[in-house]
C-alpha positions in Angstrom: -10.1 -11.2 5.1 -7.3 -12.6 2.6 -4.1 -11.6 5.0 -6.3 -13.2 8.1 -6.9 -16.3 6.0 -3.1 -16.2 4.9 -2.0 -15.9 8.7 -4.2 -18.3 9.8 -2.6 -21.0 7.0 0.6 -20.1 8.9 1.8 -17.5 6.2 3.6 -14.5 7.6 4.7 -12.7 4.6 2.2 -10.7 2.6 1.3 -13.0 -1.2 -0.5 -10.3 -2.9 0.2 -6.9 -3.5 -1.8 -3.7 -2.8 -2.7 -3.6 -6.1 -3.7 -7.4 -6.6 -5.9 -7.0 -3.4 -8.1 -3.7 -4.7 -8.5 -6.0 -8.0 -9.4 -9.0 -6.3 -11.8 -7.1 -3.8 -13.1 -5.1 -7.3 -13.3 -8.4 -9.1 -15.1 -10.3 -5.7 -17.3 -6.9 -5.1 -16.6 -7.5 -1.4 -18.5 -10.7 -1.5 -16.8 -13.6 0.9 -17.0 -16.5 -1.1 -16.4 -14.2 -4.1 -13.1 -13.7 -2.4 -12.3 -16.9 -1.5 -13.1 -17.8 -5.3 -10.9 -15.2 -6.9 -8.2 -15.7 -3.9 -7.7 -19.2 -5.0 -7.5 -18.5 -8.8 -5.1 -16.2 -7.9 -3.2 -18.6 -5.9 -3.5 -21.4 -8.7 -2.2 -19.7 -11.3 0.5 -18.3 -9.1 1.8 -22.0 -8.5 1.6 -22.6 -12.0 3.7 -19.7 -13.3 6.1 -20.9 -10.6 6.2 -17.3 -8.9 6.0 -16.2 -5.3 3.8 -13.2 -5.1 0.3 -12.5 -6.5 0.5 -8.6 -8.4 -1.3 -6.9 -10.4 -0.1 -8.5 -13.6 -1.3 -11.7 -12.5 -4.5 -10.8 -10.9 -5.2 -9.3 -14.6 -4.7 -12.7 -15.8 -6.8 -14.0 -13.1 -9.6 -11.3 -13.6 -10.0 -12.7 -17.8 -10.3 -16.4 -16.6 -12.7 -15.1 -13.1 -15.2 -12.9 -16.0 -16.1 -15.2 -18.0 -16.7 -18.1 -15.7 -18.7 -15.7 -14.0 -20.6 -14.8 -17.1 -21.2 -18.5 -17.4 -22.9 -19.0 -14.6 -25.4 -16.3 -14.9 -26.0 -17.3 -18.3 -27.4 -20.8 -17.1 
């Protein structure tokens, strides 16, 4: 889903690493929008560090910030 959504966006290199992807599809627990959720985080915070792949480093970065706005919302 995240390399089709990449190639569709007209990218033809791969932006996250094996390792990033089985954390973001752990993190997402397959779940589309999950995906798309996590995807983006992962893509914001790779702008912002000014880097030019998403690994596993970053996704662990990604997965602090994604846990507890997930624990927000279903504490409300």
């Amino acid at each position: 889903m995240v390399g089709f959504r990449l190639q569709v966006a007209g990218r033809s290199m791969p932006l996250f690493s094996e390792d990033a992807l089985r954390r973001l599809y752990e993190l997402s627990t397959g779940i589309p929008r999950e995906i798309v959720i996590v995807g983006a985080m992962a893509i914001d915070r790779l702008v912002d560090t000014g880097g030019n792949s998403v690994d596993i480093a970053l996704m662990s970065l990604v997965a602090e910030d994604y846990l507890e706005i997930r624990s927000q919302r279903l504490s409300q």
